[in-house]
C-alpha positions as CSV (number, residue, x, y, z in Angstrom):
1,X,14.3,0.4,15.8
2,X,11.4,1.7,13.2
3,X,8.6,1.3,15.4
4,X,4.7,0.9,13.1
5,X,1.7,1.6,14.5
6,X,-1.6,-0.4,13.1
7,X,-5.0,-1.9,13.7
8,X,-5.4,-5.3,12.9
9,X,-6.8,-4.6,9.2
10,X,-5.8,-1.2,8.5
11,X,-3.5,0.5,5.8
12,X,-0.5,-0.4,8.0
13,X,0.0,-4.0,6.2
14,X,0.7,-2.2,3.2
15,X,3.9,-0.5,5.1
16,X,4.4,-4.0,7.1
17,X,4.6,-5.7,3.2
18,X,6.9,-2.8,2.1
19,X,9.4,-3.1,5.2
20,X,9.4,-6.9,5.0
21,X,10.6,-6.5,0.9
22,X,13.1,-4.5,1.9
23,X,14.0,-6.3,4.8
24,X,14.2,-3.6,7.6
25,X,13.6,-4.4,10.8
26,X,10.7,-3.1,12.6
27,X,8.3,-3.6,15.9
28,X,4.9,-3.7,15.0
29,X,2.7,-2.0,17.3
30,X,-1.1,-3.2,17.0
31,X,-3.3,-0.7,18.5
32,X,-7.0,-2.1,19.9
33,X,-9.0,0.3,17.6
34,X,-12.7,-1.2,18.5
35,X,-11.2,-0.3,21.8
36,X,-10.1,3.0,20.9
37,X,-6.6,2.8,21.3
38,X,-5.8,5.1,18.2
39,X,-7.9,7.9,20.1
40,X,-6.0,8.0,23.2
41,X,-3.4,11.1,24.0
42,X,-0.5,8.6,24.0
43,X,-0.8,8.3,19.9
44,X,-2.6,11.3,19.3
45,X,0.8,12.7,19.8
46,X,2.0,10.7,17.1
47,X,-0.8,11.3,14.8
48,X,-3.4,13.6,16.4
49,X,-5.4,12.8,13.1
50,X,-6.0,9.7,15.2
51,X,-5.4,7.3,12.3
52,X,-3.2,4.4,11.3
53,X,-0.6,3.6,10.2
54,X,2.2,5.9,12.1
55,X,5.6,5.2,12.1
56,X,8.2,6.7,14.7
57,X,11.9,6.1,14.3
58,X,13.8,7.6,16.6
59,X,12.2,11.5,17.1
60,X,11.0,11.1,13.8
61,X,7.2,10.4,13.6
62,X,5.0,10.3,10.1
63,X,1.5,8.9,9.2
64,X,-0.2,8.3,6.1
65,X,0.7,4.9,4.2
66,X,1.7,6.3,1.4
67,X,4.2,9.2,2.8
68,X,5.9,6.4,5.0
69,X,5.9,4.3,2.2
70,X,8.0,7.4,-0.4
71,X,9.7,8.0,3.0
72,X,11.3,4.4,3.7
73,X,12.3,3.9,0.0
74,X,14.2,7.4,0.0
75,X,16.0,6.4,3.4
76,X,16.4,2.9,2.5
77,X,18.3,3.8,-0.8
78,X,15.0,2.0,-3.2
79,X,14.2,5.4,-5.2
80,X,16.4,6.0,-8.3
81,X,18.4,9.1,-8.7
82,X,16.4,10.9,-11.3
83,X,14.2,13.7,-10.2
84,X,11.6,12.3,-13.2
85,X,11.1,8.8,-12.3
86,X,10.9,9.4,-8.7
87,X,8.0,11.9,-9.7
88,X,6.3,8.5,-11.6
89,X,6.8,6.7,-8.3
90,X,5.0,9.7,-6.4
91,X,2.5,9.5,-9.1
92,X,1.3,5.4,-8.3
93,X,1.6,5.6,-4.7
94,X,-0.7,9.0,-4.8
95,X,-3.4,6.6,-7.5
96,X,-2.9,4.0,-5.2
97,X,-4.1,5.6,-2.1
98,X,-6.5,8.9,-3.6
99,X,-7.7,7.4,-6.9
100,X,-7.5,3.8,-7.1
101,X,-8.8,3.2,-3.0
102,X,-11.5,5.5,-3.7
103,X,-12.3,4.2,-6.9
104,X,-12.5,0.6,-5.6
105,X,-14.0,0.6,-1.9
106,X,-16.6,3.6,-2.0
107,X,-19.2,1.7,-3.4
108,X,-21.4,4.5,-4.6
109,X,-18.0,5.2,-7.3
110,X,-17.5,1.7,-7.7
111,X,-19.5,0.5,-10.9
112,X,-18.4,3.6,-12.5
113,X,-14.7,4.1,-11.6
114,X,-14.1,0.4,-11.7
115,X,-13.5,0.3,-15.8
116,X,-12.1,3.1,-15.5
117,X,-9.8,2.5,-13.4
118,X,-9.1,-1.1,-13.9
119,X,-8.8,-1.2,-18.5
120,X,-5.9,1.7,-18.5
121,X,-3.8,-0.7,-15.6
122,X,-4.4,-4.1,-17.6
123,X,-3.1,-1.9,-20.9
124,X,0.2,-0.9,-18.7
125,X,0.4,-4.7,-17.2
126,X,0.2,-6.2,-20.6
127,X,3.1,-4.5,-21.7
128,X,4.9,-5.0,-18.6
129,X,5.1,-7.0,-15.4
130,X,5.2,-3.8,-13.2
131,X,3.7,-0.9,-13.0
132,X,7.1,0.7,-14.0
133,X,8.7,-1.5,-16.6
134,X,10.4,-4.9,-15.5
135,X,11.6,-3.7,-12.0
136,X,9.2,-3.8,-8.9
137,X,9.7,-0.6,-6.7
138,X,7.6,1.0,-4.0
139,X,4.9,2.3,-6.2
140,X,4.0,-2.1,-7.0
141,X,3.6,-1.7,-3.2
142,X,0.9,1.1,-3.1
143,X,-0.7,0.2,-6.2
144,X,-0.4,-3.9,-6.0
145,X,-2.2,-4.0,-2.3
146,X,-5.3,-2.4,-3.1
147,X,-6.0,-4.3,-5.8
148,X,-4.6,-7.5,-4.0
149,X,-7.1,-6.0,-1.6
150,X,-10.1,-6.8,-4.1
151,X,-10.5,-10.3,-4.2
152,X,-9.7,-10.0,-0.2
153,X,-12.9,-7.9,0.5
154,X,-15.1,-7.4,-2.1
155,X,-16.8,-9.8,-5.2
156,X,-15.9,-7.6,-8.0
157,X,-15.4,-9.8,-11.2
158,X,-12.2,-8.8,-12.1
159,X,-12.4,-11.2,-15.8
160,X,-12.0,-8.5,-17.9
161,X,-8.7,-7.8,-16.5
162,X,-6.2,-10.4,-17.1
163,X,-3.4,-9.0,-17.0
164,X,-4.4,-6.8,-13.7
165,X,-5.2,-10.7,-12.3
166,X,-1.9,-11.8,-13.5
167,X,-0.1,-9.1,-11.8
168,X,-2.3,-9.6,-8.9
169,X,-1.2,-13.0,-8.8
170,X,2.9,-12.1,-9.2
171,X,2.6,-9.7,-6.1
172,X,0.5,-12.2,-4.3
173,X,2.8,-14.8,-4.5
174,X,6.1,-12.5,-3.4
175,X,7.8,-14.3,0.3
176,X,6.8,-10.8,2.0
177,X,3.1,-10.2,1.2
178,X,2.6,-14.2,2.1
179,X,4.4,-13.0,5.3
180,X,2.4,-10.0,5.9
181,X,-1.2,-9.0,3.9
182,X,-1.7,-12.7,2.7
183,X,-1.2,-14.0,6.8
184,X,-4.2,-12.3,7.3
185,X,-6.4,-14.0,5.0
């Protein structure tokens, strides 16, 4: 069994919310990380990077949420077959975790990236319900949690941004992010 490795608020819910939609089953593995848990030898072989989330299934080990993300929709049969839209997919769940994160939670980019950021994803979401047309895939995942993540942690007025709260909104209300992120509220 797919065994994840996470702290108790750490970039692992994202994978938890991604393995829940897809329903594969999985032990999750909450390290103590005030405790320093994620420092000790025992997962430093897993990740010596030291960070969460990890996955290891079977003698297969991989960290960084948005690799294990692109890695459980290609095993899991979720990517599409052509070469170009799997690159799009690539493409969100990079933004998700390099551009849009950074964008977002480093506060000293925040006031700028923020519109910039935020008004070309409400064009997209006005046009359609995902980030890819009318089907959800992995990249909803890595894109839809950090800004699910906004009204979670910080007080940005997102009013501007209808249809980014709207699509907030649809992902929030999906069975498996209840199950997962939105538990932890």
């Amino acid at each position: 069994m797919l065994k994840l490795y996470g702290g108790a608020r750490s970039r692992a819910s994202i994978v938890q919310w991604y393995l829940e939609e897809i329903e594969v089953p999985y032990e999750f593995i909450l390290l103590d990380m005030p405790a320093g848990e994620h420092l000790q030898p025992e997962f430093l072989s897993i990740n010596p990077i030291g960070k969460v989330p990890a996955i290891v299934e079977g003698d297969f080990q991989l960290w960084e949420s948005g690799a294990i993300l692109l890695y459980l929709a290609e095993k899991h049969g979720k990517l599409p077959n052509s070469v170009e839209e799997r690159a799009l997919i690539t493409q969100w769940v990079l933004f998700g975790n390099a551009t849009l994160g950074t964008g977002i939670f480093i506060e000293a980019y925040r006031e700028k990236e923020t519109p910039r950021l935020l008004n070309p994803l409400n064009e997209i979401l006005t046009k359609q319900p995902f980030l890819m047309g009318n089907e959800w895939n992995v990249a909803d995942i890595a894109v839809g949690a950090i800004l699910a993540y906004i009204p979670l942690m910080l007080k940005l007025d997102l009013s501007p941004y209808p249809a980014v709260l709207e699509y907030i909104k649809r992902l929030t209300e999906r069975p498996a992010f209840q199950k997962t992120i939105g538990a932890r509220q």
